[in-house]
N, C-alpha and C positions, 0 to 999 in steps of 0.2 A: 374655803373663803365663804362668808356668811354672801345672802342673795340679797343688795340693799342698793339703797340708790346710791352710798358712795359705791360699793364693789361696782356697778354695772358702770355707772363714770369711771371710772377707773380704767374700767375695760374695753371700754367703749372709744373710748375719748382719742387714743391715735389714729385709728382711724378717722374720726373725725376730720381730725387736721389732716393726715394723709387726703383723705378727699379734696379738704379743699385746697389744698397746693394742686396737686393734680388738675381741678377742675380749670386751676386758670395757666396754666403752666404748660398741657397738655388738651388744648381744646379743638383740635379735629377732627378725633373721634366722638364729641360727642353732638356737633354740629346737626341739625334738625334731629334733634333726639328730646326726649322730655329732661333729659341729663342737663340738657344745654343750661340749665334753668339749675342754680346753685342748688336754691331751699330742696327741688323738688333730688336731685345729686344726695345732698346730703342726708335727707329724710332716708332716701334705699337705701343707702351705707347703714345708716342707724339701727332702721328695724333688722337691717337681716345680721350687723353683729348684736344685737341684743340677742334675735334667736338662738345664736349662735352661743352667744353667754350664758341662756338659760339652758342650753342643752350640756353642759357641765354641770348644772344640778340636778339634783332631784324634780324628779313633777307636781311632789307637793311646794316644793319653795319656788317653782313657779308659779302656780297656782294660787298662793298664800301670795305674793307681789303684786300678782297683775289682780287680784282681788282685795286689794288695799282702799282705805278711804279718799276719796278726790272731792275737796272741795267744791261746791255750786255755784258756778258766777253768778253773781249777784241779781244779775236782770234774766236769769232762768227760774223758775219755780219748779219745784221737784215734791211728790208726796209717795213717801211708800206704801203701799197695801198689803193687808194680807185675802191671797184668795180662798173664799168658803171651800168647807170640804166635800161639799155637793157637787162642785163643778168638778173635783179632783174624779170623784165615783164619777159623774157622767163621764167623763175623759177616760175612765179605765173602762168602762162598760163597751165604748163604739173600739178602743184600740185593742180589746181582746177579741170582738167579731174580725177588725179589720187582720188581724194579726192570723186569725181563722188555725188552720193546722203547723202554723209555722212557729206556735206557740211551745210547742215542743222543745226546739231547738232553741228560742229564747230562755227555756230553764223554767217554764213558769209563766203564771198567769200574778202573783200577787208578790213577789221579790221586788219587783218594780216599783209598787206603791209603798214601799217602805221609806221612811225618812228617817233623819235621827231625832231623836228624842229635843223637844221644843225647837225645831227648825220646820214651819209652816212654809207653804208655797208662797215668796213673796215677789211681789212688780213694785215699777215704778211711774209714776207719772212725771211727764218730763212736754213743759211750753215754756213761753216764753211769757215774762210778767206781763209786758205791754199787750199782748193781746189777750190773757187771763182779764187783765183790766177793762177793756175793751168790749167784752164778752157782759161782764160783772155789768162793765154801767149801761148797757143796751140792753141787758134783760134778755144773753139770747144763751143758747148753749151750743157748747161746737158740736160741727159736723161736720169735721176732720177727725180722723184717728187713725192712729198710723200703730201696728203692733209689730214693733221691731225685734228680733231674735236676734241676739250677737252671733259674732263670730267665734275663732281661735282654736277650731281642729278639733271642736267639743271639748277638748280637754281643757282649758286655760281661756282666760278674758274676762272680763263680768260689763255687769252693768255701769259701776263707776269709769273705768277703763274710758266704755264707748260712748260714755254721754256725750263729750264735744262732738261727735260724729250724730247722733239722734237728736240734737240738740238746734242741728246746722239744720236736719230735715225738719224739724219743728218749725222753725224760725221759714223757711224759704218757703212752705204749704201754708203758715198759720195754723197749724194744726197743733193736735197733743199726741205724745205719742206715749205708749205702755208698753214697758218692757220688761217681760218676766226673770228671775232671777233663777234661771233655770238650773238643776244638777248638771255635775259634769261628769265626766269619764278619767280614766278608768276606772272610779271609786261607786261612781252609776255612771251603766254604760247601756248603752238602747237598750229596752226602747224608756230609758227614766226621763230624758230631758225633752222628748216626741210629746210626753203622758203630762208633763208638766205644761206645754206651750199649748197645748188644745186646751188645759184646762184652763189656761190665762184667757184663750177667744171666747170660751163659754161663759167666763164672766161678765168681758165685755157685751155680748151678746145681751146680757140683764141690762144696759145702763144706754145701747145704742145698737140703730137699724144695721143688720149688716150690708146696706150701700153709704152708710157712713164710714167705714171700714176698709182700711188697706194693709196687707201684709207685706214684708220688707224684712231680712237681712240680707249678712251678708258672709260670704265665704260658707262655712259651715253650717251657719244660721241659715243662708240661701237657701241649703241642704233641706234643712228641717222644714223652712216654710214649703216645700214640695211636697214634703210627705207628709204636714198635718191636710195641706190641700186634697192629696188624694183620697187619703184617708176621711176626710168629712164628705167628699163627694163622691164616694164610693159606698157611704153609710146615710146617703139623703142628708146630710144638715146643710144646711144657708151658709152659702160662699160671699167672700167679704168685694169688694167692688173691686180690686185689681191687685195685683201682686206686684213687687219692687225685689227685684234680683242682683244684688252687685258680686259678681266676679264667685257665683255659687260652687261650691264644691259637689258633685253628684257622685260622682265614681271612684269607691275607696279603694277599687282595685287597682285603682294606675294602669289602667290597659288603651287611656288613648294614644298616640303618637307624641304629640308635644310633651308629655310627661317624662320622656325620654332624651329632653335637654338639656345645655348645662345650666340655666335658669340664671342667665349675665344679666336679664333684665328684670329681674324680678328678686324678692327679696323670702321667697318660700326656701327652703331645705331640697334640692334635687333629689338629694339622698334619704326622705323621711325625717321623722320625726325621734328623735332618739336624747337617753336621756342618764343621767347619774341612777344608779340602780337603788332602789329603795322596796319598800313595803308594797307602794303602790303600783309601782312599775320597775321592771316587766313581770306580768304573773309567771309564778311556775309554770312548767312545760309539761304538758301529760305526753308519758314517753309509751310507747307499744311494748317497749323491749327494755325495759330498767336494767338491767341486770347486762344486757347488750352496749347499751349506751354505756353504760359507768366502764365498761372493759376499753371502747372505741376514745372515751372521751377524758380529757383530764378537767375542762373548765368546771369551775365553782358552782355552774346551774347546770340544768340538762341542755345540751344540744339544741339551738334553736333549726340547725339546716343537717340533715344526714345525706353526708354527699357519699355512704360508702356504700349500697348499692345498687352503683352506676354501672358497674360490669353485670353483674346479674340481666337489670334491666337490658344491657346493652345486646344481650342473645333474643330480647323479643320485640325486636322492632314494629313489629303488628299491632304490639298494644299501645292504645292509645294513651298521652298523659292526659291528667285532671289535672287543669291550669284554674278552671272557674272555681272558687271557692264555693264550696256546700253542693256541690254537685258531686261528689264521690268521697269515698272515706278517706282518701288525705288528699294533700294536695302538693303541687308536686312540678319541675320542669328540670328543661334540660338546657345546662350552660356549659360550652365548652365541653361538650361531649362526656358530660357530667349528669348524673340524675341527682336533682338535688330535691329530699323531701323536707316540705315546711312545715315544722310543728308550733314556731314560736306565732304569737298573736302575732301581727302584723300592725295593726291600728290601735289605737287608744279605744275609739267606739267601741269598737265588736269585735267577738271573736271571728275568726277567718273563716267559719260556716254560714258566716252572714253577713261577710262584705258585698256577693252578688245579693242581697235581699233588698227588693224592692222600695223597702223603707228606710234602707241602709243606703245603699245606691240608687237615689232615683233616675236615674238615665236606665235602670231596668225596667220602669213600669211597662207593666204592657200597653200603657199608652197614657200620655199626658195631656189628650185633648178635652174637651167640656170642663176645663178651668177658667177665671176669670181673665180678664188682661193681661198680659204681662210685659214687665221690661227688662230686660237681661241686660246687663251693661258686663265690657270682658276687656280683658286689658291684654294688649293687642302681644305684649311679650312675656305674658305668662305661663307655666308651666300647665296651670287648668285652661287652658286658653280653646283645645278641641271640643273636650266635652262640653264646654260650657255653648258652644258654635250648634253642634250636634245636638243639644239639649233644643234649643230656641227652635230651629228646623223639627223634631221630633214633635214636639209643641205643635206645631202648627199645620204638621201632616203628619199624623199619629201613625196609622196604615203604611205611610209607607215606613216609615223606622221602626218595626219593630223587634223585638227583644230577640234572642236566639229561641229555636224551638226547642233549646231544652230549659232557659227560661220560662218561656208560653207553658211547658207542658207542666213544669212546678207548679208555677200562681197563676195562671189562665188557662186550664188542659182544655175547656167549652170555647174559648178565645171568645168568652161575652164581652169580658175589657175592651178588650183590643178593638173589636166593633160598636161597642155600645155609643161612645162618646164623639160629638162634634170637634174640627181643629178649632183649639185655642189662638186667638189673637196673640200674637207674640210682635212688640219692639226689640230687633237686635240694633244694640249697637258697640264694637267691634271698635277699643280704640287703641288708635296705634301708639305700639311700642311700650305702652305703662303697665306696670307691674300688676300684680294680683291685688284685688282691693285698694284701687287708688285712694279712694274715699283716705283713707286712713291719713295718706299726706295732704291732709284739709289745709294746708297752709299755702298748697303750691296752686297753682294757676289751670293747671289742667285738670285738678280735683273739684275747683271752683265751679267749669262748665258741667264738670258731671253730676253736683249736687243741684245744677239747674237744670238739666236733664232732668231727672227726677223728679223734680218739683213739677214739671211742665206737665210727666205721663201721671202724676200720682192728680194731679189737678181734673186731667181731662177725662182720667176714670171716674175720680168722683163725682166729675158732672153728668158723665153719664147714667153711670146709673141713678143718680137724684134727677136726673131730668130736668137742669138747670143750671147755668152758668156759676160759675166760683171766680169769687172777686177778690184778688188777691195784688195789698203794690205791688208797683213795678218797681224793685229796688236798683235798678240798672243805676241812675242818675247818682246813687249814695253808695255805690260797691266799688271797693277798690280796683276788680278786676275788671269792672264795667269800662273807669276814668283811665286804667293804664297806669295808675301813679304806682303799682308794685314797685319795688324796691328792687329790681333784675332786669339787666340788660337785654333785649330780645335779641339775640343776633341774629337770626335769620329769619324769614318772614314765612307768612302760613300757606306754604304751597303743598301738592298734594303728595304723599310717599304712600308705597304700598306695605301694607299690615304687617308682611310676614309670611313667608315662604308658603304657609296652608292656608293663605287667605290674599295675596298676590292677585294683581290681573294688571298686563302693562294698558289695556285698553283705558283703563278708569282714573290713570294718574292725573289728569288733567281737568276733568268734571266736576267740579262743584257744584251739589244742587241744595246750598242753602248752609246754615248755620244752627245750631246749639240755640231751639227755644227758649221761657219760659214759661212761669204757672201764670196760666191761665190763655197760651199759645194752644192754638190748633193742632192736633197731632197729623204730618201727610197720611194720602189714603193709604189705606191696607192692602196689598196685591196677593192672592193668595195668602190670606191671612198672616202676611205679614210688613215688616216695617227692616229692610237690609239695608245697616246703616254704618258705613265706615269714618271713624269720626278725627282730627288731628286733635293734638292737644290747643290749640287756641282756637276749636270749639266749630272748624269749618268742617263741613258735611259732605262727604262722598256716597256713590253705590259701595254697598258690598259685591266683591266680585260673585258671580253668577252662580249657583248654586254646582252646576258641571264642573267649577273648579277650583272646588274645595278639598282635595283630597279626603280629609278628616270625614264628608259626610259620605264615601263610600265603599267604609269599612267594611267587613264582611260582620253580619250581627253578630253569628259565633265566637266572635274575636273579640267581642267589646264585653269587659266581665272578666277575661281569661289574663293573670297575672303574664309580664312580657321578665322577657332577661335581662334589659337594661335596666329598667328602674329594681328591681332583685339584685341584679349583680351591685350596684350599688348600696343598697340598703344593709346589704352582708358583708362589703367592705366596711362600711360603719362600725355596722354591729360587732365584726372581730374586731377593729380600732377600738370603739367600748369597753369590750371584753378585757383586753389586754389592758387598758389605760386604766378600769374601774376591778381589778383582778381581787386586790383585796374587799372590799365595797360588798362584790356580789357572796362572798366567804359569810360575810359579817348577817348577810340577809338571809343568807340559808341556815345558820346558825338560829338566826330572831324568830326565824320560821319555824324551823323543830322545835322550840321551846315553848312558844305559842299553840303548836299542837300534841305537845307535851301536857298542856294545861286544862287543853279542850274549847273545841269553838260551842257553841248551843247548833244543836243541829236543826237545818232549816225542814219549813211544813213537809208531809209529806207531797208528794208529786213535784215536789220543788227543786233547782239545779242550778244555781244563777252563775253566773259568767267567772272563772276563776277570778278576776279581777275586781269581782263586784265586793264591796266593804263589808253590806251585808254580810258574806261569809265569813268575817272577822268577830260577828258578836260571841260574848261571853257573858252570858246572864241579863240580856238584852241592851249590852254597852257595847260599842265601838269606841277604838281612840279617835280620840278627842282633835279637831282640826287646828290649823294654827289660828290664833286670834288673831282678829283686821287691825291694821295698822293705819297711819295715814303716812304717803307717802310720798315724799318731794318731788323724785324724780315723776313719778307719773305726773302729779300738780304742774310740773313746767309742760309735762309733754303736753296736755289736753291744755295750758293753757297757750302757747303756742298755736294749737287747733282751734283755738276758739278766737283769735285774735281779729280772726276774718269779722267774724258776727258780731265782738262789742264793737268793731270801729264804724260798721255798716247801723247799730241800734245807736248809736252817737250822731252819724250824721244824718238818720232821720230826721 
C-alpha cells in the first residue's frame, strides 16, 4: 500500500471514531486526566497510529511524507537560505577537536561533510508578518531569535512538518526563528546533522549578538541542542542567551526506568522504532562467525540477537556482561537465563559503539554545567520522562551526577570537565500526565500553557542577558484559551494530582504556588540553581516533590548507559514479529545488495569507515540514488493547519 494521505486516513480513521465513542461513552477513566479533553484524546490516538502506520513502511517513504511541502499561512512570512560553506568548514574544524580520539570510531574525520551533489546546507526563516511589518516601519531590527532543531528520532520530520509548532513560538516571543534543514539518519547518521546545526549558529553569529539568541528543540532536536552546546563551550565559542528544551531525548540507550513502561500515555513506540525493511534500513549485520551464523540461522539477513551461547557463558559467571555500548567488543545481556549477544544497530542515529557517547547521549557528559539557562519542560506520562528529570538535576549539580567511571575514564580520564564548569541555571517543569512533546498537540489547552511557558523563560533570558526589559502584548484578552471559549467541556476543575509514581509526594497534593506565566513575567527565584516545577494541564503550579524522592535521581551511575531487559526483550519481540511479517522483503534486499556490490561501490578516502548505514557508502562514480521528490501534501496541510488554528484566530482578534 503506497504511504499517502489517503492510505494514512484510511488507516487511521477507525480509530479515530473508536476514540471518540469511547471518549464519551466510557469517561471515568479518564476523569482529571489531559484525556478528559476530546481534541487533546484524539490528537494521542492520532499520532501514535500514524506511528504505527509508518512503521509498516519503509524509512524512506516515511521520510519522503513527513518531508513533503506544507503550505505558509498567510500572515506567517517564511525565507529560505542557503548557508555559506565557510561556516560548514568552521563547524567541521571545532567538531573534529570536540570529537578529539573518538573520531576513530566515527569512521572518520570527512564522510560527515559529504552532501549530495547540489543539496547545499539550507534554513528557514520563519515570523510573523505583522511584526516583520512593525520592525520594517520603525526602522528597528529584531532582537529575538530563536534557532530551533526539529525533532523525529533524527530520522524523519522536517522543517515544513514543524512550522505550525516554530511558528506558535514565533508569534508568543515576537521573535524570528531559523531553522536548519538538517540531514537525517540512517542515510547521515552522527555526527552529519551535529555539523550541520553548528554550522546554521555560526552563521547566525554573522548577522546577530549572541545575547540575541536562544536555542530550542524538541525531542531529538532537544538532544542535538545539548550537544552543539557543549561542544561550543568546550571549544571557547559564544553561547547564545538561554536554551529551550521540550520533552529532549538524551539517552539512546533506554537505560532509565520509565522507558520500561507500557507508554498508555504517551504516543512514542514502548517497543522502538522499527520499520519495512529496505535499502536504508536496517543495515547489514557484521557477523564474527559467518559461516556460524548461516549454520544457526535460517532468516533472510544475518542475526540481529545470538541467543546460542548462553550455555557456554553460563559455566563463567565471574565474567562480567558488557551492557554499555562501546565499552567492550560486543555487547551483550542476559534475559531469562539467556546470553543474548547484540549485533544488530539498535538506533537509527548511531551505531551501538556510540550510543553511550557523549554527543550521542547527552545525559553522559561529564558534566552539563557552565551552559546558559535552561528550561526543560517533560511530560509527566512519558516514556523519556526520567532522563529527561535526571538531566535538569545533573544541569544544575554537575559533581554530584556524574557519569560512570568508566565513562569519566573514556572522555574525561584528568576529570577537567567534570570540575572545570559552574551549575547551569535550569527551569524544570514536570507536567502531569501528558505525553512526550505535547507542543505537538498545539490545538489542545494544555499545549497552549506550555507554549506560554516558554514564551515567559525564552523572554526573561533575553532580558537578561541584553540588560533590559522585552516588551511583548499581553495576548491574554484575545486567546482563546485565556477567554475559556474552547470548544470542550471542562469536567473537572484544576486541583492538584501527583506526576507519577517517580515523581509522587502525598505532601504536595494540595499546594499551589502560582500559575503558568507569560513573556515578559518574572521568572520565581532560583534555589540551588534551580526552578522544581510541577505543573497541571490548566497551567496551575505545584512544588516538585523533593529531590530525596525521586527514585530516578538515585540510580547507580554505572547503570545509566548500560542497555536493561525490558526495553531489549521488547524490541526483539518486534524485531521477530518484522522478521516474520516482512520474510520476503528482507530476501528481496539482500538480493539488491549483492548485485549493487556486484557492480562496485567507489571506495571511500583512505582512513575513512562511515557507518554501515551511512549512503555515502552507496556511491558509484560519485552518485548515490536519487531521494524521493517533495510532494505537497494534504494530510499534513490539515494537520498543521489544525495547529495553527490557535494563532490565526488570536492575529484576527488583535
Amino acid at each position: 500500500m503506497p504511504f499517502n494521505t489517503f492510505s494514512v486516513a484510511t488507516a487511521i480513521a477507525p480509530g479515530v471514531v473508536e476514540t471518540y465513542l469511547s471518549h464519551y461513552f466510557n469517561r471515568k477513566p479518564l476523569k482529571q486526566k489531559p484525556t478528559a479533553h476530546i481534541s487533546y484524546h484524539e490528537g494521542l490516538r492520532l499520532i501514535r497510529a500514524f506511528l504505527d502506520y509508518g512503521s509498516k513502511h519503509t524509512v524512506e517513504d516515511l521520510q519522503a511524507f513527513t518531508a513533503q511541502w506544507v503550505p505558509v499561512p498567510t500572515w506567517v512570512r517564511t525565507i529560505d537560505i542557503e548557508i555559506p560553506p565557510q561556516f560548514l568548514t568552521r563547524s567541521a574544524n571545532i567538531l573534529k577537536k570536540q570529537l578529539g580520539h573518538s573520531i576513530d570510531v566515527v569512521g572518520g574525520e570527512t564522510w560527515w561533510q559529504w552532501r549530495r551533489p547540489e543539496s547545499p546546507l539550507h534554513a528557514e526563516w520563519i515570523e510573523m508578518k505583522k511584526d516583520f511589518n512593525e520592525r520594517k516601519r520603525e526602522g528597528v531590527k529584531c532582537d529575538r531569535v530563536i534557532l530551533y532543531v526539529h525533532g523525529g528520532a533524527y530520522y524523519f520530520g522536517s522543517v515544513d512538518e514543524h512550522r505550525y509548532q516554530m511558528q506558535r513560538h514565533a508569534r508568543k516571543l515576537k521573535a524570528r526563528v531559523l531553522t536548519p534543514r538538517y540531514r537525517l539518519a540512517p542515510q547521515f547518521p552522527f555526527p552529519c546533522g551535529l555539523y550541520d546545526c553548528i554550522a546554521t549558529y555560526f552563521y547566525l553569529l554573522e548577522h546577530f549578538e549572541p545575547n540575541q539568541i536562544l536555542f530550542a528543540g524538541d525531542s531529538a532536536g532537544g538532544g542535538m541542542v545539548l550537544s552543539m552546546l557543549v561542544t561550543l563551550r568546550d571549544q571557547g565559542c559564544v553561547m547564545p542567551a538561554g536554551t529551550i528544551l521540550l520533552s529532549p531525548w538524551v539517552d539512546l540507550t533506554h537505560s532509565f526506568p520509565s522507558v520500561a513502561g507500557n507508554g498508555e500515555g504517551d504516543y512514542i513506540p514502548p517497543y522502538g522504532f522499527h520499520h519495512k525493511p529496505s535499502m536504508a534500513w536496517p543495515p547489514p549485520v557484521e557477523s564474527e562467525d559467518t559461516k556460524k551464523s548461516e549454520r544457526k540461522f535460517t532468516q533472510p539477513t544475518e542475526q540481529p540477537f545470538d541467543v546460542n551461547a548462553a550455555r557456554e557463558e553460563k559455566e563463567k559467571p565471574t565474567v562480567p556482561l558488557n551492557q554499555v555500548p562501546g565499552l567492550g567488543e560486543r555487547l551483550e545481556i542476559s534475559i531469562d537465563d539467556k546470553l543474548i549477544i547484540i549485533r544488530e544497530q539498535l538506533q537509527l542515529y548511531a551505531k551501538n559503539e556510540l550510543l553511550s557517547h557523549p554527543l550521542v547521549s547527552p545525559v553522559q557528559q561529564p558534566s552539563l554545567g557552565g551552559l546558559p539557562p535552561m528550561l526543560i519542560q517533560v511530560g509527566g506520562a512519558e516514556l523519556l520522562r526520567d532522563e529527561q528529570i535526571y538531566l535538569a538535576h545533573k544541569a544544575a549539580s554537575p559533581r554530584q551526577f556524574p557519569p560512570s567511571e568508566a565513562i569519566l575514564s573514556k572522555y574525561d580520564p584528568q576529570r577537567t570537565v567534570l570540575n572545570q564548569y559552574p551549575p547551569t541555571d535550569v527551569q524544570l517543569q514536570v507536567w502531569e500526565d501528558l505525553c512526550h512533546v505535547p507542543h505537538t498537540l498545539s490545538f489542545t489547552r494544555p499545549a497552549k500553557y506550555m507554549y506560554r511557558s516558554v514564551a515567559q523563560f525564552g523572554a526573561w533570558a533575553l532580558a537578561r542577558a541584553q540588560h533590559k526589559g522585552i516588551e511583548i502584548l499581553d495576548d491574554d484578552d484575545v486567546s482563546i484559551i485565556s477567554n475559556g471559549s474552547e470548544n470542550e467541556k471542562d469536567d473537572d476543575s484544576p486541583t492538584s494530582k501527583t506526576t507519577g509514581t517517580s515523581v509522587s509526594s502525598n505532601q504536595y497534593k494540595s499546594k499551589s504556588v502560582g500559575a503558568v506565566g507569560k513573556a515578559g513575567d518574572q521568572l520565581p527565584p532560583f534555589k540551588d540553581h534551580m526552578i522544581r516545577q510541577r505543573v497541571d494541564r490548566h497551567g496551575t503550579i505545584f512544588p516538585l516533590p523533593l529531590q530525596s524522592e525521586i527514585a530516578s535521581l538515585h540510580l547507580d551511575p554505572a547503570s545509566i548507559g548500560a542497555i536493561k531487559s525490558g526495553p531489549v526483550r521488547k524490541f526483539l519481540a518486534k524485531r521477530n514479529e518484522s522478521q516474520l511479517k516482512f520474510a520476503s522483503e528482507y530476501k528481496k534486499i539482500a538480493k539488491k545488495r549483492t548485485k549493487e556490490l556486484e557492480k562496485g561501490y567507489d571506495k571511500p578516502e583512505q582512513g575513512e569507515s562511515p557507518p554501515p548505514s551511512a549512503i555515502v557508502n552507496r556511491k558509484r562514480k560519485g552518485v548515490v540514488p536519487e531521494e524521493k521528490k517533495r510532494g505537497k501534501s494534504w494530510g499534513l496541510a490539515m494537520w498543521t493547519g489544525w495547529g495553527s488554528s490557535h494563532d490565526e484566530n488570536t492575529i484576527e482578534r488583535e
